[in-house]
Steps between C-alpha positions, in 0.01 A plus 500: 500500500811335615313300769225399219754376306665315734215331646456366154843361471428343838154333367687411158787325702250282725282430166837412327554295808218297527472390122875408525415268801180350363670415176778320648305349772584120432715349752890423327612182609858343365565116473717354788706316303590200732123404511363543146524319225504550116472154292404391141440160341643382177467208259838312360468198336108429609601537836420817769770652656514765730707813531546711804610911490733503815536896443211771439393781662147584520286823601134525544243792524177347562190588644206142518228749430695724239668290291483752183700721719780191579861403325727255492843525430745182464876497441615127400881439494527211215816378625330379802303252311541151654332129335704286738718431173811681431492397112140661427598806749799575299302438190202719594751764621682464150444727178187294376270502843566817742827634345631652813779592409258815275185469710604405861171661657097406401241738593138479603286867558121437466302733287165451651366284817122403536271272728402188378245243713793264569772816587653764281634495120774702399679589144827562540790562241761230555876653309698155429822502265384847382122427437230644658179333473187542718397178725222432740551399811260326803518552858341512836618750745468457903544718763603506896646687766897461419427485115368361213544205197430555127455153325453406175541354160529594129649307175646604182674417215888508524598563113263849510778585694774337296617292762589186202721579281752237268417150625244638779233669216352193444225415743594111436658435806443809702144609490393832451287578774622608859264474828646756735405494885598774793438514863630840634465548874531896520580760782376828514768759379615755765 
């Protein structure tokens, strides 16, 4: 009996095994940080600008022919946000864009990934200031030997998130809408 019942252990530990290894079976990459980018467009006064994130950390589960089984996971440190213009920086890093000083971190975990003709769409839940609000996202994903590169776009609206408050709620000089782009160059995780 004892040699039933451990045989049966044995088969439930290899079965156990198996499922674990088929259900995490998409390769984890993380972001090298010195080659990837994370940048958004804005409009002030009729005129584009564009930010840059110099600090984020990115991690990436992702299988090309499983995307349903994929995630993305983005850590954004809003204090690294650079326009080329120390006035708007400190502004944007100020009480009525980012607040930093409350909210120094944004975060980015997709919900769901599927393939579309021109790549892969995501929905994601971006947390800004405190709000959490689900946004779609765009990207292509390539693949070689050393690596691989996620690229991609999305847009939204920056007072879902309450980023304008006071002077900055009114989309008169500072529109609404945000174009966001991203080019992560990812290593495999050890």
């Amino acid at each position: 009996m004892r040699r039933i019942l451990s045989s049966m252990a044995l088969l439930a530990s290899i079965a156990l095994a198996g499922t674990a290894g088929a259900a995490g079976g998409a390769p984890a990459y993380s972001a090298d940080p010195q080659q990837s980018r994370l940048e958004f467009v804005g409009v002030q006064a009729g005129a584009e600008f564009k930010g840059t994130f110099h600090k984020f950390a990115a991690t990436v589960e992702f299988a090309p022919d499983a995307p349903a089984g994929s995630h993305i996971d983005v850590q954004i440190d809003l204090n690294s946000v650079d326009t080329q213009d120390k006035d708007r920086d400190s502004t944007i890093r100020g009480p009525d864009i980012f607040d930093v000083a409350h909210s120094p971190a944004a975060h980015y975990v997709t919900r769901s990934i599927t393939k579309t003709a021109a790549g892969y769409a995501a929905v994601g839940a971006l947390t800004l200031r405190g709000v959490t609000k689900d946004v779609p996202i765009n990207f292509q994903f390539t693949s070689s030997a050393s690596g691989a590169k996620l690229e991609g776009s999305a847009k939204l609206n920056r007072l879902d998130f309450g980023a304008g408050q006071g002077d900055w709620k009114s989309t008169e000089w500072i529109a609404d809408a945000v174009k966001i782009s991203f080019s992560l160059v990812l290593k495999p995780k050890p």
